[in-house]
DOVOPA-936614 format. One line per field, with one value per residue (C-alpha): residue in three letters; x, y, z. Coordinates in nm, 4 decimals, always signed. Layout:
BEGIN
vodren: Ala; ...
px: X; ...
py: Y; ...
pz: Z; ...
***
This chain:
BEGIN
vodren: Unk; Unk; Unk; Unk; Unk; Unk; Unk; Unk; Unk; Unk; Unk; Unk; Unk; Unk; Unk; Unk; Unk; Unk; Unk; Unk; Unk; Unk; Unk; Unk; Unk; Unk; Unk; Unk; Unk; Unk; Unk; Unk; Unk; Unk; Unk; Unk; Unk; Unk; Unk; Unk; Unk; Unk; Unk; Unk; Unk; Unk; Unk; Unk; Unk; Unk; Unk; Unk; Unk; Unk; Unk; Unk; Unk; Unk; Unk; Unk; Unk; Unk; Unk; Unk; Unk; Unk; Unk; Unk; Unk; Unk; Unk; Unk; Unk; Unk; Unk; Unk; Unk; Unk; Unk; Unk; Unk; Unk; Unk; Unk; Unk; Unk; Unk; Unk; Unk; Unk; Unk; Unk; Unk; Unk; Unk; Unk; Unk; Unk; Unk; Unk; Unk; Unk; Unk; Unk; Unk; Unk; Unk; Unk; Unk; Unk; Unk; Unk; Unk; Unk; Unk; Unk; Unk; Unk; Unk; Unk; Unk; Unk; Unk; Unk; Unk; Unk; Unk; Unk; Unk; Unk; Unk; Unk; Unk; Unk; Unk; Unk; Unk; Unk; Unk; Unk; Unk; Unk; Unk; Unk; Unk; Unk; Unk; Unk; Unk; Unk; Unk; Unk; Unk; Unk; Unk; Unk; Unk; Unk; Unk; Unk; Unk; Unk; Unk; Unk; Unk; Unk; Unk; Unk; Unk; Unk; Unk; Unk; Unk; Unk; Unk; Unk; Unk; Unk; Unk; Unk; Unk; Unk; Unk; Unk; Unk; Unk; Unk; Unk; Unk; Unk; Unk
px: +8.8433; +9.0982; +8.9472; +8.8684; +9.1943; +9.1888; +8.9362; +9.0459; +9.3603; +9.5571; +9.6796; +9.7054; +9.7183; +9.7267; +9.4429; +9.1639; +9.2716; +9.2328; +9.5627; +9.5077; +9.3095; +9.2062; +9.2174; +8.8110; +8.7045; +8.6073; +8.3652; +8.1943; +8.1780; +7.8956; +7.5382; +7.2999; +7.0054; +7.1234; +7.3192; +7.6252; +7.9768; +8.1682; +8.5400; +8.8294; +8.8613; +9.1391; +9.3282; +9.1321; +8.8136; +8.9520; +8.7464; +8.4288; +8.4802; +8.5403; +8.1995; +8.0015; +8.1360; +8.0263; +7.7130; +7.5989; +7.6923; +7.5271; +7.2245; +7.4200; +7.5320; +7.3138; +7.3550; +7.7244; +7.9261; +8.1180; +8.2051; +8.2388; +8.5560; +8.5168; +8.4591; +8.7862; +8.9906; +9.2633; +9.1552; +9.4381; +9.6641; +9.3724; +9.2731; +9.6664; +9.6386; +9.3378; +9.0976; +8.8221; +8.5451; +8.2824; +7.9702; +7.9406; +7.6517; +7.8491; +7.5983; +7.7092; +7.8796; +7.9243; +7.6203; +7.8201; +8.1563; +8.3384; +8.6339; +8.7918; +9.1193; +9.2638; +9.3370; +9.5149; +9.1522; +8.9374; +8.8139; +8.7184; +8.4824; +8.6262; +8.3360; +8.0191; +7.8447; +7.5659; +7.4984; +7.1926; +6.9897; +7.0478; +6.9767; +6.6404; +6.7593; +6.9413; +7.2637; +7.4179; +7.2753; +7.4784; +7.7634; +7.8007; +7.7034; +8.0106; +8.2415; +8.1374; +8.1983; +8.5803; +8.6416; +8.4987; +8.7030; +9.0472; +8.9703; +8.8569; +8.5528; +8.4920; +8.3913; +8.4041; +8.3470; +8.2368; +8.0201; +7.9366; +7.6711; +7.4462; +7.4029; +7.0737; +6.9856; +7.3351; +7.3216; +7.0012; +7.0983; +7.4009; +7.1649; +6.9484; +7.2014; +7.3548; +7.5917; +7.6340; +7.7678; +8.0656; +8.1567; +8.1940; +8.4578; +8.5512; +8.6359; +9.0054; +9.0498; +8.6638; +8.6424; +8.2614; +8.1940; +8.1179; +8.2152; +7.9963; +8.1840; +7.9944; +8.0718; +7.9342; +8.0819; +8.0587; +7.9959; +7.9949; +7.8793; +7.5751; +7.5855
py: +9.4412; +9.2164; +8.9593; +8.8521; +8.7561; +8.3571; +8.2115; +8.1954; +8.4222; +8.5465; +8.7900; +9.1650; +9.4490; +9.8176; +9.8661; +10.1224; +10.1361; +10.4850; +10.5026; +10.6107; +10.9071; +11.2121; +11.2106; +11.3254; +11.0292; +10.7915; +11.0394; +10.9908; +10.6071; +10.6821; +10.6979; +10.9406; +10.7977; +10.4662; +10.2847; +10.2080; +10.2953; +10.1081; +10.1067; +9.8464; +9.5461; +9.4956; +9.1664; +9.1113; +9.1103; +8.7664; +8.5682; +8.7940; +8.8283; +8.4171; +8.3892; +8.6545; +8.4887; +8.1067; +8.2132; +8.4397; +8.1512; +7.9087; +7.9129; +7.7626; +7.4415; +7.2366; +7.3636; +7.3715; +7.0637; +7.2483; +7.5767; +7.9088; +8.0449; +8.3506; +8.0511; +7.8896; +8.1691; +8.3002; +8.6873; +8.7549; +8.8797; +9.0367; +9.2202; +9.3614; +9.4610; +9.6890; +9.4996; +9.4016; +9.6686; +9.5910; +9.7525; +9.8189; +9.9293; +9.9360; +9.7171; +9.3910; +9.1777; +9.3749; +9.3605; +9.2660; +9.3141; +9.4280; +9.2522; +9.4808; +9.4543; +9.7549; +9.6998; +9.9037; +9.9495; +9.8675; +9.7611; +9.3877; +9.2759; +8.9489; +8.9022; +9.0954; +8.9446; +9.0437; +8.8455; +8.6260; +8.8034; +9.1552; +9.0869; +9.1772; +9.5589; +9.6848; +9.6144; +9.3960; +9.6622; +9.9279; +9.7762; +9.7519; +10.1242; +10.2123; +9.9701; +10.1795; +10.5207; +10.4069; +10.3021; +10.6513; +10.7843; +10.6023; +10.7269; +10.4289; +10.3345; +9.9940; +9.7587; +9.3875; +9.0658; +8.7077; +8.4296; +8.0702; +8.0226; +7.8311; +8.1575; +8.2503; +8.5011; +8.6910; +8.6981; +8.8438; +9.1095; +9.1771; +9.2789; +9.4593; +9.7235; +9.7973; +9.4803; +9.2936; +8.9495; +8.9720; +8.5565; +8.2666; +8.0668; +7.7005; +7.7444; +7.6139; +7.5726; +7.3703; +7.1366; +7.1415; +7.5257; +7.7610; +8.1383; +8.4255; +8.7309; +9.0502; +9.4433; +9.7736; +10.0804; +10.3675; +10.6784; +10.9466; +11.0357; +10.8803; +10.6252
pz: +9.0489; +9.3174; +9.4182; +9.8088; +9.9747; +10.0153; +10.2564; +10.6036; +10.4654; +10.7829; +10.6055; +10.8788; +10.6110; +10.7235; +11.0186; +11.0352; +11.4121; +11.5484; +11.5857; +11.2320; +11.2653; +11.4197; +11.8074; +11.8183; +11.5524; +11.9169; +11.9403; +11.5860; +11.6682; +11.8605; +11.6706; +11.7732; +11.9326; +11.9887; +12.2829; +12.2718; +12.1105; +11.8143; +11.9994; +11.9082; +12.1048; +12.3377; +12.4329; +12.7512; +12.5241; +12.3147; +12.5116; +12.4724; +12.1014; +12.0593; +12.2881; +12.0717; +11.7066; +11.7802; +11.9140; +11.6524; +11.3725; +11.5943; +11.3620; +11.0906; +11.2976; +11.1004; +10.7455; +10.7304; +10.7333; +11.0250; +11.2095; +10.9882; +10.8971; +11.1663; +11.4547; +11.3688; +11.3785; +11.5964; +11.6634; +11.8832; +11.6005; +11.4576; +11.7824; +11.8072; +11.4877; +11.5357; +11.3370; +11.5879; +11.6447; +11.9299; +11.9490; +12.3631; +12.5484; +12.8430; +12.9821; +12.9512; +12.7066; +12.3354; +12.1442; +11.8095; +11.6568; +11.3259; +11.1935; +10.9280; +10.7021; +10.5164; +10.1693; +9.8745; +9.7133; +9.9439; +10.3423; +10.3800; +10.6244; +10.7242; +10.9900; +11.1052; +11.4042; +11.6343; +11.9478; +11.9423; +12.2282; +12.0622; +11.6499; +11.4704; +11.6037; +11.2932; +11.4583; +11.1939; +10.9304; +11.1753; +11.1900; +10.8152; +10.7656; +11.0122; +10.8163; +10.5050; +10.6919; +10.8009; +10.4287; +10.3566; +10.6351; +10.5041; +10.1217; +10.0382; +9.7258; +9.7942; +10.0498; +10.0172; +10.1845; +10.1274; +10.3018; +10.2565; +9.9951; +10.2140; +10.4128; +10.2525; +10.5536; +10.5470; +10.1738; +10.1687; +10.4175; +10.2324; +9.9139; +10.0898; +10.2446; +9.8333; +9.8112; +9.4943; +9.4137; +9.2595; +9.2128; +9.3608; +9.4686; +9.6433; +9.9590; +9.9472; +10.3338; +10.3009; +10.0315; +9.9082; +10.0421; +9.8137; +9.9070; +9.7867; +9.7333; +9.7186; +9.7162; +9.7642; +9.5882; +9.7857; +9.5640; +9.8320; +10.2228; +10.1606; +9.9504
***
């Protein structure tokens, strides 16, 4: 198995933009019986998608020795490459947002957030069961992604919707941080 690309890696491989696919796929972003669509961000949405990223890793302020990876980084380039899914009521601010990168073997999630006034709804679990369906979508077996060790909560999570650890790793861009790298194999529609 590859392993992760490098911690706070910059690296824009090949998007799962819809650009990529079928004209009717918007449709299928929206979930049956819930609110709200899973659509890609657009530039005028940076500031929404910085807001929505720091406040959901708020909560780790004071076990870190600083701000996550996803807080730090520049989503501009990610958002023009069609990385940046937001999950939109329509309502108000997104609810949560996808970052994913398209890999030879397999989708990354570089970051999964849900806004602090809308978690303990499944959303975070939702927006990892869409990130599986694009990887399905794209031909894809595998999805990956890594967080800080001292994320108990998200590791948990993780676990409990089929992911596995695969290793860990320093963090090279934050001496002392130890990344967790986990997986999930996806064996068919349903797995």
């Amino acid at each position: 198995m590859r392993s992760a690309p490098p911690v706070g890696s910059t690296a824009t491989p090949p998007s799962l933009s819809t650009r990529d696919r079928p004209r009717d796929q918007a449709r299928r972003l929206r979930a049956p019986g819930r609110a709200g669509v899973i659509r890609l961000a657009t530039r005028a949405e940076l500031p929404a998608v910085v807001a929505i990223t720091g406040a959901a890793n708020a909560a780790y302020d004071g076990v870190l020795d600083g701000p996550p990876i996803p807080v730090t980084t520049d989503y501009a380039p990610r958002i023009a490459a069609g990385e940046v899914w937001l999950l939109d009521d329509g309502a108000g601010p997104p609810a949560g947002l996808v970052v994913l990168e398209r890999h030879p073997d397999h989708v990354l999630i570089f970051s999964v957030v849900v806004a602090p006034a809308h978690q303990g709804r499944g959303l975070g679990r939702r927006l990892l069961a869409w990130a599986e369906a694009q990887a399905r979508a794209a031909g894809l077996a595998q999805v990956r992604l890594y967080t800080n060790a001292k994320m108990t909560r998200n590791i948990a999570l993780y676990a409990h919707c089929g992911y596995h650890e695969t290793g860990r790793r320093e963090n090279p861009a934050r001496p002392g941080w130890i990344a967790v790298d986990m997986a999930k194999t996806l064996d068919g529609p349903d797995a």
